[in-house]
N, C-alpha and C positions, 0 to 999 in steps of 0.2 A: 222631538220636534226640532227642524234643521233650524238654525239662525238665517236669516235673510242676507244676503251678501251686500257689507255698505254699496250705497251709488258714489260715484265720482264724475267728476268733466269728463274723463276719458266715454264713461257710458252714456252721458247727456251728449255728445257730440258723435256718440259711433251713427245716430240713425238721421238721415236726410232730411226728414218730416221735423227732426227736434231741431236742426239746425235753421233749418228757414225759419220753424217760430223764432228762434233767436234774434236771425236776421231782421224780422216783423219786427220783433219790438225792443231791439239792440238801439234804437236814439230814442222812443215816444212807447209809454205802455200803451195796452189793448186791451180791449174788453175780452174775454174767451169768446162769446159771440160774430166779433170782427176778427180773430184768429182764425175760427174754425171756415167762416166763410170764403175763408185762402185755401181752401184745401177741398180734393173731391171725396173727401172720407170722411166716418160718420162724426158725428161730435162724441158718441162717447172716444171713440180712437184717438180723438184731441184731445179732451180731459187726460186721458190718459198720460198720452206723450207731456200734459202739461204738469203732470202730478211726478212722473219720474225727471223732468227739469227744476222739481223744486224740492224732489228730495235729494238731488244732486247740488243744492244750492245754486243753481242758475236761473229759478225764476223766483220772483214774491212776490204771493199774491196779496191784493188790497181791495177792502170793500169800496166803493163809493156809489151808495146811495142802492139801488139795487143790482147793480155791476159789479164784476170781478175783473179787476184789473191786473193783466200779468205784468210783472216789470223785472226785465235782464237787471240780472247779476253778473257782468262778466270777469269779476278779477281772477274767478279760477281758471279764467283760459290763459293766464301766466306758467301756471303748470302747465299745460301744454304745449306753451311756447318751449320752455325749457327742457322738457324732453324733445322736442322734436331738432332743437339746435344741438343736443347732440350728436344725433346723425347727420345733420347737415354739414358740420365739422368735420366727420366722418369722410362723406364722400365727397366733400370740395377735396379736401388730401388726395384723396385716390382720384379725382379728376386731373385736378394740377400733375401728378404723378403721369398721366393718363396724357398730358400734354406735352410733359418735358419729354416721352417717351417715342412721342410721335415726332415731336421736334428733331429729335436726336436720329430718330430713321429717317427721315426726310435731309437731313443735313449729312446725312451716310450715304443717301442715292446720289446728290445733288457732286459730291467730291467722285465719286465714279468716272 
């Protein structure tokens, strides 16, 4: 029997569908009912997408009253953040690089 591979933010965020739920209810929860009604796909397909956001830690859900309210988690888009400023460190360098290089040809034609 294979082990289940953990969920993280990286896989709460790789699909479109889970990021707009975020978006939905990233300031005010939602019922899954007013979620699913954002979307032209079926509700179990919402269930779904909302069950892999909460085993990713990005959604919690809450009873109230006969409603299921989803409510954003967002701290772990920190990790994201932080990998993703890696690379943007990455290639500012090699742009500035990218600049001084043109600079420098351009100031090579211009003494001609």
């Amino acid at each position: 029997m294979a082990a289940e591979a953990r969920r993280d933010v990286f896989q709460a965020i790789s699909d479109p569908t889970r990021r707009e739920i975020l978006g939905l209810i990233a300031f005010e929860p939602k019922s899954l009912n007013t979620i699913a009604e954002n979307f032209d796909i079926s509700r179990p397909a919402i269930s779904n997408h909302i069950k892999i956001l909460t085993e990713c830690g990005m959604v919690v859900i809450k009873q109230r009253g006969r409603e299921r309210y989803c409510e954003a988690k967002l701290d772990g888009l920190g990790e994201v953040s932080t990998w993703i400023d890696q690379y943007r460190q990455f290639w500012m360098e090699r742009l500035d690089s990218l600049d001084q290089y043109i600079k420098n040809v351009q100031n090579k034609n211009h003494k001609k």
